[in-house]
TORLUMPA-910851 format. One line per field, with one value per residue (C-alpha): x negated, y negated, z; residue in three letters; residue number from 1. Coordinates in Angstrom, 2 decimals, m for minus. Layout:
u	X, ...
v	Y, ...
w	Z, ...
type	ALA, ...
seq	NUM, ...
//
This chain:
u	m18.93, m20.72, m18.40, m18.03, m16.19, m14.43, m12.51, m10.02, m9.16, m8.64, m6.07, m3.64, m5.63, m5.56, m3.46, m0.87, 1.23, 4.08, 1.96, 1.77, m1.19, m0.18, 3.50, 1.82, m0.39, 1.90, 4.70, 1.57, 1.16, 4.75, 4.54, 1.37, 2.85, 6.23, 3.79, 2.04, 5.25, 5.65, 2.15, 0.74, 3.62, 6.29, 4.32, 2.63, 6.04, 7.72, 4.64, 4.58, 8.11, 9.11, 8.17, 3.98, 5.82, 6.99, 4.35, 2.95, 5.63, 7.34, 4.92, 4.37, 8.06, 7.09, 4.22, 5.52, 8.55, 6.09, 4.14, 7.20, 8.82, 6.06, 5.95, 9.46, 10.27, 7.69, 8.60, 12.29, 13.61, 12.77, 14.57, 17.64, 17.75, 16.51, 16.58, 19.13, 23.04, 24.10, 26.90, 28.37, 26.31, 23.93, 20.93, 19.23, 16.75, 13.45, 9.42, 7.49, 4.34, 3.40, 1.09, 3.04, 5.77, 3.89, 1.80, 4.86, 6.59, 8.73, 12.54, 15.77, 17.69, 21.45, 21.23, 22.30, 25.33, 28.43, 31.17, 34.55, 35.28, 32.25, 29.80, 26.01, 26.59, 22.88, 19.83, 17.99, 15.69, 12.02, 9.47, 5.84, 4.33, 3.61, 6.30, 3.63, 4.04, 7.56, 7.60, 5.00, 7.13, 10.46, 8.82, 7.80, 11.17, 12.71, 10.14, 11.03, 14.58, 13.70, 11.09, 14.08, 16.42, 14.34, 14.49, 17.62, 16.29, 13.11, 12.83, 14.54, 15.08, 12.90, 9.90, 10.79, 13.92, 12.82, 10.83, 13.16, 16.05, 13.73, 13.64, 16.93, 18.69, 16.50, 17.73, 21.50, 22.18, 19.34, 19.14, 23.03, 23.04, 19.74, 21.34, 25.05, 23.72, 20.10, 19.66, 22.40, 25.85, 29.33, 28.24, 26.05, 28.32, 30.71, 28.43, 28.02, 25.03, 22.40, 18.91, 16.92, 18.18, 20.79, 22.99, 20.87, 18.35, 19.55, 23.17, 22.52, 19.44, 21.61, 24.93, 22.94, 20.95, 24.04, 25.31, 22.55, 22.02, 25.50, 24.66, 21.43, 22.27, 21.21, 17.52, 16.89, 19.26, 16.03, 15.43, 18.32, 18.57, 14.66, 12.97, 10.30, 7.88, 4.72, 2.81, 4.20, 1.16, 1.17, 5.06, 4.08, 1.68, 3.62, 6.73, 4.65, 3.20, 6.58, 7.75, 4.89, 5.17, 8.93, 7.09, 6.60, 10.15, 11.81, 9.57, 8.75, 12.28, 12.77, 10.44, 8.11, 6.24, 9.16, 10.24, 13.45, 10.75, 9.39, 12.59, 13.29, 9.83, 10.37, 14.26, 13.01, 11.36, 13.74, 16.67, 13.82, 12.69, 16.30, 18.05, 14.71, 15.17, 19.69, 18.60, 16.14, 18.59, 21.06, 18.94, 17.98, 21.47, 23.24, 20.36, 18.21, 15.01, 13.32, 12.94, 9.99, 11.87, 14.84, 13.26, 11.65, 15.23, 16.08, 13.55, 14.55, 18.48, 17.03, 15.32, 17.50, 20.68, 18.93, 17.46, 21.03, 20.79, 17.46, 17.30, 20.50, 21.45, 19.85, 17.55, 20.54, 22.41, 19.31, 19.95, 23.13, 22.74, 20.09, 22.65, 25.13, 22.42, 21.09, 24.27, 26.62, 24.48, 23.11, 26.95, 27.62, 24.37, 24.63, 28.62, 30.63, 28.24, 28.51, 32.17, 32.62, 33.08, 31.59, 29.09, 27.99, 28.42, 25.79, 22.22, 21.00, 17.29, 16.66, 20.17, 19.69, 23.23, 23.18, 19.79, 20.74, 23.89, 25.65, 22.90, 23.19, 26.90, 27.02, 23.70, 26.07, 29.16, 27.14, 25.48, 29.70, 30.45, 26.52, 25.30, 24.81, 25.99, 22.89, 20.67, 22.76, 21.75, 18.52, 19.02, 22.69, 23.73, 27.60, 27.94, 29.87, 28.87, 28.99, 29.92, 33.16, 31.66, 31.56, 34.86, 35.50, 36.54, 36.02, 32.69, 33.10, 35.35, 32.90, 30.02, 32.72, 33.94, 30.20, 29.50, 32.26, 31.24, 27.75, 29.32, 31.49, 29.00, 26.35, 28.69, 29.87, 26.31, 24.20, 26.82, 26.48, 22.55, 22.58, 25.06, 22.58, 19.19, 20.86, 21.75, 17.66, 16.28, 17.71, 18.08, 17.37, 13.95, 14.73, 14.81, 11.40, 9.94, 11.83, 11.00, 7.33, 7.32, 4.26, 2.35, 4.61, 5.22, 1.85, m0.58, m1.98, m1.08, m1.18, m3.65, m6.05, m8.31, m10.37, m8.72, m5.33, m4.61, m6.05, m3.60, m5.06, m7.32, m9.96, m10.71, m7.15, m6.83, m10.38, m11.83, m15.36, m17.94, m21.36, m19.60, m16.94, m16.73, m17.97, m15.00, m14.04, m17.09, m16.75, m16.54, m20.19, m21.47, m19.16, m21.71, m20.64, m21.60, m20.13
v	m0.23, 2.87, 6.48, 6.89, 3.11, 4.25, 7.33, 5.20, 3.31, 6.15, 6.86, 9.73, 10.39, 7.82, 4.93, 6.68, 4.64, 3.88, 2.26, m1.19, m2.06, m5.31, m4.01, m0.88, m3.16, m5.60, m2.15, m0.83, m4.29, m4.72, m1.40, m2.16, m5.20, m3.68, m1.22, m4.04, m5.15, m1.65, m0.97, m3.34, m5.80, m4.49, m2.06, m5.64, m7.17, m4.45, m4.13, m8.18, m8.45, m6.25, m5.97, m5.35, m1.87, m0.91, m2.24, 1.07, 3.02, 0.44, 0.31, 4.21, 4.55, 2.61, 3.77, 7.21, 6.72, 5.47, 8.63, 10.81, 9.59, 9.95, 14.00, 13.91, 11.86, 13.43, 16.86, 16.46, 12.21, 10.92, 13.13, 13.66, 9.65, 9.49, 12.36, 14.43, 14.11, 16.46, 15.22, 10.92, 10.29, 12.63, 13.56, 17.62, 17.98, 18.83, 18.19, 15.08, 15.93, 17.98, 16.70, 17.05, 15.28, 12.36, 11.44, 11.07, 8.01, 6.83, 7.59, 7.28, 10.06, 9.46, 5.65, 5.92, 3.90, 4.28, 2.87, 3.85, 5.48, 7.49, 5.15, 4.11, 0.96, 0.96, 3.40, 5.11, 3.26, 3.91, 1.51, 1.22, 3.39, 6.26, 8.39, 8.26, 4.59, 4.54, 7.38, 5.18, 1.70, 3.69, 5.46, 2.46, 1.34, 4.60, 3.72, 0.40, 1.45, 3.90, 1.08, m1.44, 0.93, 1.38, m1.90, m0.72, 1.76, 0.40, 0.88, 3.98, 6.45, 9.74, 9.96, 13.76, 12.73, 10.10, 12.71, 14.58, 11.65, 10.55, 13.51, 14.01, 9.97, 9.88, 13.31, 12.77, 8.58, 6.88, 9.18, 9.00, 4.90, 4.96, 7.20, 5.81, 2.65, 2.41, 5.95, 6.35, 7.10, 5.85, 2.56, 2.11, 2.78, 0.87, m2.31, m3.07, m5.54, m4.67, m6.48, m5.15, m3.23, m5.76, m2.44, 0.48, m0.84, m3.70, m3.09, 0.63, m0.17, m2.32, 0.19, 2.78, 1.65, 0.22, 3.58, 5.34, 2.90, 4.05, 7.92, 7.06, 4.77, 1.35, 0.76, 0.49, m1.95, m4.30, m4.33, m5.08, m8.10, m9.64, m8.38, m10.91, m10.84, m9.42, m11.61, m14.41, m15.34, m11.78, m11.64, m14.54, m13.05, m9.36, m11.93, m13.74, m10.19, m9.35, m12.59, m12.56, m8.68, m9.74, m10.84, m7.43, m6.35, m8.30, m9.46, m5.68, m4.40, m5.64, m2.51, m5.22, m8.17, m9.85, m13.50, m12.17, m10.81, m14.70, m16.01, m13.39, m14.07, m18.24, m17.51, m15.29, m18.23, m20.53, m18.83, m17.50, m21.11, m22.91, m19.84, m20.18, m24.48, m23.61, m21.25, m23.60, m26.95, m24.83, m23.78, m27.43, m28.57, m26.46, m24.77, m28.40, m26.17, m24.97, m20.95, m19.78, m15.93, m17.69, m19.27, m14.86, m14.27, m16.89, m16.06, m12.92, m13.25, m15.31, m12.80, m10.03, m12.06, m12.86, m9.30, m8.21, m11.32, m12.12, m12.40, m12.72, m16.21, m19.72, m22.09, m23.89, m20.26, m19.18, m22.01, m22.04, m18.64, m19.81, m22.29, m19.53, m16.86, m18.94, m19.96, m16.96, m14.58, m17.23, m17.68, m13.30, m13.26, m16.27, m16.77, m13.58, m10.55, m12.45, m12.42, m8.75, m5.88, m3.73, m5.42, m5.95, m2.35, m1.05, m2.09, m3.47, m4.09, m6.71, m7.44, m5.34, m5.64, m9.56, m9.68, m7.02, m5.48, m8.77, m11.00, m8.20, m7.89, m11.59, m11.60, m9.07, m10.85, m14.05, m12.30, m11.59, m15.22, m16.63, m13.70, m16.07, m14.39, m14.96, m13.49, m9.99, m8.67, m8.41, m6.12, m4.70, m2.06, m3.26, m5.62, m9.02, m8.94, m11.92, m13.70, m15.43, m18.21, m18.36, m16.57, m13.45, m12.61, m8.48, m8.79, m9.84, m7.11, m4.53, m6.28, m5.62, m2.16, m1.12, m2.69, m0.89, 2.92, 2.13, 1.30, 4.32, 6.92, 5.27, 5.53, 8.98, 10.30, 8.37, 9.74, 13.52, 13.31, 11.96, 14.90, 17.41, 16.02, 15.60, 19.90, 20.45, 17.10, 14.23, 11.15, 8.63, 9.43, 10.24, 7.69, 8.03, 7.25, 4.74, 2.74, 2.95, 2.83, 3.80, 4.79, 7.61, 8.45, 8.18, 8.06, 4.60, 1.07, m1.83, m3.89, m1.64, m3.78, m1.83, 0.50, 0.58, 3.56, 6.25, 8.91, 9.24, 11.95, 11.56, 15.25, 15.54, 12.99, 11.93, 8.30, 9.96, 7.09, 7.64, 5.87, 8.75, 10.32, 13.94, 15.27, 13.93, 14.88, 16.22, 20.36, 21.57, 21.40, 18.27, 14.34, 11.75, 8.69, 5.42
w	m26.51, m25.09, m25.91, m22.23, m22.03, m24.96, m22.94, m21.27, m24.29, m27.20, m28.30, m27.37, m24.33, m21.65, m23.74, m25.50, m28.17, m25.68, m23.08, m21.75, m20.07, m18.77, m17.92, m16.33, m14.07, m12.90, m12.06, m10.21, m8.20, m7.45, m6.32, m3.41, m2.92, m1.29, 0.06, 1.92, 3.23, 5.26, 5.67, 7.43, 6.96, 9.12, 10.88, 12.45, 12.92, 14.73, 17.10, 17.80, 17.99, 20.85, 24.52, 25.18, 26.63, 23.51, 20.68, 19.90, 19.79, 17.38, 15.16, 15.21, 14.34, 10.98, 10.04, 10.09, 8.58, 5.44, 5.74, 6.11, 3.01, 0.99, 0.42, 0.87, m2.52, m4.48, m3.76, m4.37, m3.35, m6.24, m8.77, m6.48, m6.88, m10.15, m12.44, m14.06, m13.15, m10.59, m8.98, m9.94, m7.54, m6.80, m8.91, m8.85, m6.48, m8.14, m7.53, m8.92, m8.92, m12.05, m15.03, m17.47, m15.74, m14.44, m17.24, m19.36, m20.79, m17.59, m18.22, m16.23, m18.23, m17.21, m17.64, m21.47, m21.23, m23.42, m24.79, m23.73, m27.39, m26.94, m29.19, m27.54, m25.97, m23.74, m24.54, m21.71, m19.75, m20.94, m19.33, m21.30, m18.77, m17.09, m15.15, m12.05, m11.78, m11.40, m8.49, m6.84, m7.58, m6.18, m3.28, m1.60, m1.58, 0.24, 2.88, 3.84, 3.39, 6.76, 8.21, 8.07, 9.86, 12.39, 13.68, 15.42, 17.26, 18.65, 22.40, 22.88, 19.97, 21.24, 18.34, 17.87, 16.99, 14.62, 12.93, 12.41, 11.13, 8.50, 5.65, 6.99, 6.26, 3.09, 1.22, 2.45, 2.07, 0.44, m2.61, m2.87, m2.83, m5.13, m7.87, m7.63, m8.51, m10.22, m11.57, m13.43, m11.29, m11.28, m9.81, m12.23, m15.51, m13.54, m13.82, m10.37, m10.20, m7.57, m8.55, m6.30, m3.38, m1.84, m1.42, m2.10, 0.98, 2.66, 3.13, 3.60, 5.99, 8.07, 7.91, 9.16, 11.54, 13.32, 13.19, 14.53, 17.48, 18.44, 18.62, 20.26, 23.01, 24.48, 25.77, 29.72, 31.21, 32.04, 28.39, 27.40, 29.58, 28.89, 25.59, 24.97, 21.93, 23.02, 20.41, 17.98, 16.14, 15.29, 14.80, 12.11, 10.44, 9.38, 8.64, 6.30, 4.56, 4.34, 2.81, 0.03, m1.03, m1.95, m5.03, m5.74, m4.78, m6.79, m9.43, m10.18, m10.77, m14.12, m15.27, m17.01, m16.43, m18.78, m18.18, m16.05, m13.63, m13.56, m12.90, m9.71, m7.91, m8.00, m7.06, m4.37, m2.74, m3.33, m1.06, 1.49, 2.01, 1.92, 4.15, 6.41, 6.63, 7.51, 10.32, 12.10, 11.50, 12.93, 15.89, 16.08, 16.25, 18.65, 20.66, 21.00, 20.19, 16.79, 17.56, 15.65, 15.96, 14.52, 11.66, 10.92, 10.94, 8.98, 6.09, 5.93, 5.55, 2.74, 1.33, 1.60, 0.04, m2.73, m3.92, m5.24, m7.93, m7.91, m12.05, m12.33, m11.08, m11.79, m9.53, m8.13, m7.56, m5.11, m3.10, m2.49, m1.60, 0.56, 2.08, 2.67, 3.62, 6.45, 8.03, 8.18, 9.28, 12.02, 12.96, 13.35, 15.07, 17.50, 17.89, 16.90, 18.59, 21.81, 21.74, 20.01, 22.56, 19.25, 18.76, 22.64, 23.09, 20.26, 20.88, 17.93, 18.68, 16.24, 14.89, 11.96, 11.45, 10.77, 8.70, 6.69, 6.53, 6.50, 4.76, 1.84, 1.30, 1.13, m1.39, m3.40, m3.35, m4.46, m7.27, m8.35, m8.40, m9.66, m12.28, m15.47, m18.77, m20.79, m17.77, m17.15, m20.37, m19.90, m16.66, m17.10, m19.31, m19.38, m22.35, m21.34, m17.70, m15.79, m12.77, m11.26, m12.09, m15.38, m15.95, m14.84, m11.30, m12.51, m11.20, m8.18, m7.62, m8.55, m5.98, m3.47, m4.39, m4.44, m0.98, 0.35, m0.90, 0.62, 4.42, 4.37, 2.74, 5.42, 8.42, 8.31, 6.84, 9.31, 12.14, 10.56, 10.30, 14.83, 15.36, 13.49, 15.09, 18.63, 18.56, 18.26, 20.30, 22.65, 20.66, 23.38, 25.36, 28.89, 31.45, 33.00, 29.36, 29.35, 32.17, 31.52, 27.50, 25.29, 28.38, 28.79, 25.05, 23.18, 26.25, 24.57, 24.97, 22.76, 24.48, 26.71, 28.72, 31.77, 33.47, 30.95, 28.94, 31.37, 30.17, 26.94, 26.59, 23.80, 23.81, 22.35, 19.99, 18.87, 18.61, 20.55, 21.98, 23.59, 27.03, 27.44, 30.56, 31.00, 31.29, 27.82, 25.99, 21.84, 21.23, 21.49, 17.68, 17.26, 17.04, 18.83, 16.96, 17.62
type	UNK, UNK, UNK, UNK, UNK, UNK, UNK, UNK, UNK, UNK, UNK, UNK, UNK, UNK, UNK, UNK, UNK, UNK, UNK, UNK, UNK, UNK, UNK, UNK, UNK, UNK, UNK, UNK, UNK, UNK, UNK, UNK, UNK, UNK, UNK, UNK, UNK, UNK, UNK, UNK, UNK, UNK, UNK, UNK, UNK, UNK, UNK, UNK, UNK, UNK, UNK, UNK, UNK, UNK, UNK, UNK, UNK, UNK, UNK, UNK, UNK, UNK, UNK, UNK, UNK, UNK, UNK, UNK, UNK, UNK, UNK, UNK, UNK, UNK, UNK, UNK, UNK, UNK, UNK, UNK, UNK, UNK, UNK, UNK, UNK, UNK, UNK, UNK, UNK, UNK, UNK, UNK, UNK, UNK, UNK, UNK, UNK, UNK, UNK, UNK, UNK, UNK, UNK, UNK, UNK, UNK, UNK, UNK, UNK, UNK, UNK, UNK, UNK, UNK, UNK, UNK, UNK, UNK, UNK, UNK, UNK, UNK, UNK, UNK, UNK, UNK, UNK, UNK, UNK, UNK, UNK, UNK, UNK, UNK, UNK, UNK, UNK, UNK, UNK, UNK, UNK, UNK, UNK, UNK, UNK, UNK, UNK, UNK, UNK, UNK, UNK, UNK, UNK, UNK, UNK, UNK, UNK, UNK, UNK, UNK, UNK, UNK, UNK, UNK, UNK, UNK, UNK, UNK, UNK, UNK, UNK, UNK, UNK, UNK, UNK, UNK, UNK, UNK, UNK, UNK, UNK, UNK, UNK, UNK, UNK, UNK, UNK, UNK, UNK, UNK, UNK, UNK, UNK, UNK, UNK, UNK, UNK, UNK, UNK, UNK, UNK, UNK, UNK, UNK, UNK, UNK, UNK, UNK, UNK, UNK, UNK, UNK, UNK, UNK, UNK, UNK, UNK, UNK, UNK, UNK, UNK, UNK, UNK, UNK, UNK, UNK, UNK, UNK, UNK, UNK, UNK, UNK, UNK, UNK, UNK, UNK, UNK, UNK, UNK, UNK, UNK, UNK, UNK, UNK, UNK, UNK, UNK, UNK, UNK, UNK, UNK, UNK, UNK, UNK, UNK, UNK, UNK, UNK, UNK, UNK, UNK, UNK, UNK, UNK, UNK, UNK, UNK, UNK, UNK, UNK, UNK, UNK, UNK, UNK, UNK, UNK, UNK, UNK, UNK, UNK, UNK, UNK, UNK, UNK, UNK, UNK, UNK, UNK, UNK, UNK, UNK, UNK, UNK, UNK, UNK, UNK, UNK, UNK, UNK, UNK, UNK, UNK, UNK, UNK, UNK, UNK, UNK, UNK, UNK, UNK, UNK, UNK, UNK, UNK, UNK, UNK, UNK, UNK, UNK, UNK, UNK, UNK, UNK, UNK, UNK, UNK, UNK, UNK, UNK, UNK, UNK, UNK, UNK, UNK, UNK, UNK, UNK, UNK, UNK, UNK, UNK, UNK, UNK, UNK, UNK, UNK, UNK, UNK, UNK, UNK, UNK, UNK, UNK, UNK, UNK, UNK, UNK, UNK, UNK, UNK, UNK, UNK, UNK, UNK, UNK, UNK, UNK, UNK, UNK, UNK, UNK, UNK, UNK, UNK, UNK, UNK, UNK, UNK, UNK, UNK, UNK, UNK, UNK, UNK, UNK, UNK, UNK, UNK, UNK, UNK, UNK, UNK, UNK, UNK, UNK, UNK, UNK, UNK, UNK, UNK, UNK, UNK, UNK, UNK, UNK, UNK, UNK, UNK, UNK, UNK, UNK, UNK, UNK, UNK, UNK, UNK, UNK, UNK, UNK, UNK, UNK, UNK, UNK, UNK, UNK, UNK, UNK, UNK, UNK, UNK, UNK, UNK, UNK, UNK, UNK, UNK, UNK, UNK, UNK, UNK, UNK, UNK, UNK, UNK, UNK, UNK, UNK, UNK, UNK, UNK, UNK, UNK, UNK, UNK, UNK, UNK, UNK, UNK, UNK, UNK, UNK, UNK, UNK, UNK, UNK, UNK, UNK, UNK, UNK, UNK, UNK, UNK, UNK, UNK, UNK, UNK, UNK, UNK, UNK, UNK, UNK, UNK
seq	1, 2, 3, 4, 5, 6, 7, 8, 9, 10, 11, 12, 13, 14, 15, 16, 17, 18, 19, 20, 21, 22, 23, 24, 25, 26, 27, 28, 29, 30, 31, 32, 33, 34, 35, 36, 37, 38, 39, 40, 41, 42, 43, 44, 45, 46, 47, 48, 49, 50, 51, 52, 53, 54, 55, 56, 57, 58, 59, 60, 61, 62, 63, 64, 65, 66, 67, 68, 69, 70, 71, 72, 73, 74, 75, 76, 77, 78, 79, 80, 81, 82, 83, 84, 85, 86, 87, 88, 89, 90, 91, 92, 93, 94, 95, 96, 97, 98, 99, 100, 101, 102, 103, 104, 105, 106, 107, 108, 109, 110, 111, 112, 113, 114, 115, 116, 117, 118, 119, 120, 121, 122, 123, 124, 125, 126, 127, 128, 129, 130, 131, 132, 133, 134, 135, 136, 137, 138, 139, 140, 141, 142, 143, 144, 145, 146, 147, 148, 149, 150, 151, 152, 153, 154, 155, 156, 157, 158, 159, 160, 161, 162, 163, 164, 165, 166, 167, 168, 169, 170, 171, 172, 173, 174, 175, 176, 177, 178, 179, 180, 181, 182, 183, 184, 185, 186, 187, 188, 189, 190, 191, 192, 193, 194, 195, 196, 197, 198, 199, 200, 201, 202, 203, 204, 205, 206, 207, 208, 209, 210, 211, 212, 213, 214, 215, 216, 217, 218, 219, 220, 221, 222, 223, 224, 225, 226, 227, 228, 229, 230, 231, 232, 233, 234, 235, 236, 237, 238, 239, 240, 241, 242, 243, 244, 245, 246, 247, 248, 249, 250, 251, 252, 253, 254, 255, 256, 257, 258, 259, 260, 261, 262, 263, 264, 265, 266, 267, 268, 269, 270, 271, 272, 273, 274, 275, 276, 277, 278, 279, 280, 281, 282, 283, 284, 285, 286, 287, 288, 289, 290, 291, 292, 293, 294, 295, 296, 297, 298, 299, 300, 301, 302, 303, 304, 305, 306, 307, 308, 309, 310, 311, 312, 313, 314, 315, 316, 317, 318, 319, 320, 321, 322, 323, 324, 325, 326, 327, 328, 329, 330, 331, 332, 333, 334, 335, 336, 337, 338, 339, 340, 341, 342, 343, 344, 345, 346, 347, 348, 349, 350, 351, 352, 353, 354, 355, 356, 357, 358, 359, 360, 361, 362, 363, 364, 365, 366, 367, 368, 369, 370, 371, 372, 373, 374, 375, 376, 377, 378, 379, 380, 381, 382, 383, 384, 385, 386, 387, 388, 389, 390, 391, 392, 393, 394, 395, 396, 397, 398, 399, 400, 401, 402, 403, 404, 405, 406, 407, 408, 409, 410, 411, 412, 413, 414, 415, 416, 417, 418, 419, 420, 421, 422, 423, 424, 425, 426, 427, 428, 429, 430, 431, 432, 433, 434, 435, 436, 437, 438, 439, 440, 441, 442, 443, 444, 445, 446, 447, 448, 449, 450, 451, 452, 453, 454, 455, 456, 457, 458, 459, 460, 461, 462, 463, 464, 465, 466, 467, 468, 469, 470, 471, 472, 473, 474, 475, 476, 477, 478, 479, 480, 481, 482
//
């Protein structure tokens, strides 16, 4: 091997003692894998899924939440969430984006666990590689976290607004939920199980973005009444990105490509199919029709109750929770929000609420009664942990106890963050906006075809071709090639 192969392989320079190659490559993949799930993932369903109207500004809202999260974790999310103790729940706020702190063995300092008489019961969580890799793995998961809440505001939420919400929701509830439970807080020591993100994104994703659609307001009255999906093939095809990056989601939370990590990718795809195969029987059954946008909504109550336990439980565990996860939410979401005044008075664009909020505090609850004994140790740092199931009903208590501090810090946070952000900017765009959607907003449409999209102005925004009009012509000094 030549000396310039050799760099990347010496020792002490790019492969220090502590690092695992194969666990460093398959935290890196997890990592663009949840990545893809936002980016173009979501981003594609959130543009399909709503009114032609609305497509761009949908998928806007997504795309810059992703963007927006990005400088905001690395400059202070991701130690606030997981770095050094500041408050039980809090961690200090502090940049991640230093060499010396990057290239360092990855560490979650305050998750050394202890006995009650003071003894080590759990050591520190050290993955085999590099602190970069694990701000990468957790930063995609803030950003879905803000891409998933905004699936209750599509359609009306003013962008500035949005904007503004974003650094805003992430620095004051996600880091909260992220440390309380993963990096190290009182949930945590506590033993309350949480996989993946069944609480710290889904139930907190859905919480909020319940809340918010309350501060912001309905959508147009016409909206309201006929919201048709401007696309389903299209609809399809970010559901299925988003279905196959849960491999990284949940596969890459273990910290290591370990056999638990095995287990939590097939058991992923066991509850998304059987909660997927519930919702469309059940559409079958008392609706006479197989909804394709039912059997989206279907996969991903599947998903989401399944992240809290996802290598926690057995084969037969994921499907009942597939079973479960596929019916309830189907019944809050068909039967109960049509006969709630609550519910019918908040407009939950996509039923956020139901899909996540509800399809996560059951996936939580599950992983209480379902967590197998000789699977918890190899993700828990509470000795003896297990589920109902198998003998102790403690568990399940926690699951619930947890749930519960992630609604009420989400409700009064999410409510604090809309009172702040409505003092500098409307949060609901004004009516004319409204009636004419991304038109008005963003001066572009989703599907130009001649003569659409004559408010945008090229000269402003770019995207130069040798067939512009005079009037939008480049700078002098500036090529136009196509």
């Amino acid at each position: 091997m030549s000396s310039n192969m050799s760099v990347g392989y010496a020792p002490g320079l790019g492969v220090p003692e502590w690092l695992n190659k194969g666990d460093n490559a398959w935290q890196m993949i997890s990592a663009t894998l949840v990545g893809l799930q936002s980016v173009p993932g979501l981003v594609i369903l959130y543009g399909s899924i709503v009114k032609k109207k609305w497509a761009v500004n949908s998928a806007f809202m997504a795309l810059y939440a992703f963007a927006a999260v990005w400088l905001c974790w690395v400059i202070w999310g991701y130690n606030m969430s997981f770095g050094d103790k500041l408050l039980p729940f809090w961690g200090k706020a502090r940049p991640a984006l230093g060499q010396s702190f990057l290239l360092a063995q990855a560490g979650l300092p305050q998750t050394v666990h202890f006995h009650s008489n003071g003894t080590q019961e759990a050591p520190e969580i050290q993955p085999f590689y590099p602190m970069a890799s694990m701000v990468y793995f957790q930063c995609v998961f803030a950003a879905i976290t803000l891409i998933l809440l905004a699936g209750s505001l599509l359609g009306r939420m003013n962008f500035k607004a949005w904007m503004i919400f974003v650094p805003l929701w992430l620095t004051f509830s996600y880091t909260i939920g992220a440390f309380s439970i993963w990096g190290g807080g009182f949930l945590f020591h506590w033993g309350v199980m949480d996989y993946s993100g069944g609480y710290v994104i889904h139930l907190s994703s859905g919480v909020a973005g319940f809340t918010a659609a309350y501060w912001v307001g309905p959508r147009s009255t016409k909206d309201r009444e006929r919201f048709p999906p401007n696309n389903v093939l299209l609809m399809l095809t970010g559901a299925g990105i988003l279905w196959m990056g849960w491999a990284g989601f949940n596969g890459g939370d273990p910290y290591a490509a370990n056999i638990d990590s095995s287990l939590a990718v097939l058991n992923t795809n066991i509850c998304a199919a059987t909660s997927l195969l519930v919702w469309t029987c059940l559409d079958v059954i008392f609706f006479k029709k197989p909804s394709v946008i039912g059997a989206v909504q279907g996969m991903i109550t599947g998903l989401v109750a399944i992240t809290p336990g996802a290598g926690l439980v057995q084969g037969w565990a994921a499907i009942l929770m597939g079973i479960v996860s596929g019916s309830i939410p189907w019944f809050t979401m068909m039967v109960v929000h049509k006969r709630s005044r609550l519910l019918q008075q908040v407009d939950d664009t996509l039923g956020v609420f139901h899909t996540h909020a509800v399809a996560g505090f059951l996936g939580g609850a599950m992983t209480g009664l379902f967590a197998h004994p000789s699977l918890c140790p190899l993700f828990l740092p509470v000795s003896n942990s297990k589920g109902a199931f198998y003998g102790s009903g403690i568990q399940l208590v926690k699951q619930v106890g947890g749930a519960l501090f992630i609604i009420c810090w989400n409700v009064v946070v999410t409510s604090l963050v809309c009172l702040v952000v409505r003092i500098v900017v409307p949060l609901r765009m004004p009516d004319d906006e409204l009636a004419i959607g991304d038109d008005a907003v963003h001066g572009e449409e989703a599907y130009a075809l001649w003569g659409d999209g004559e408010k945008y102005d090229s000269t402003k925004h770019g995207w130069y071709s040798d067939n512009d009009t005079q009037h939008n012509k480049a700078p002098s000094g500036v090529t136009q090639d196509v």
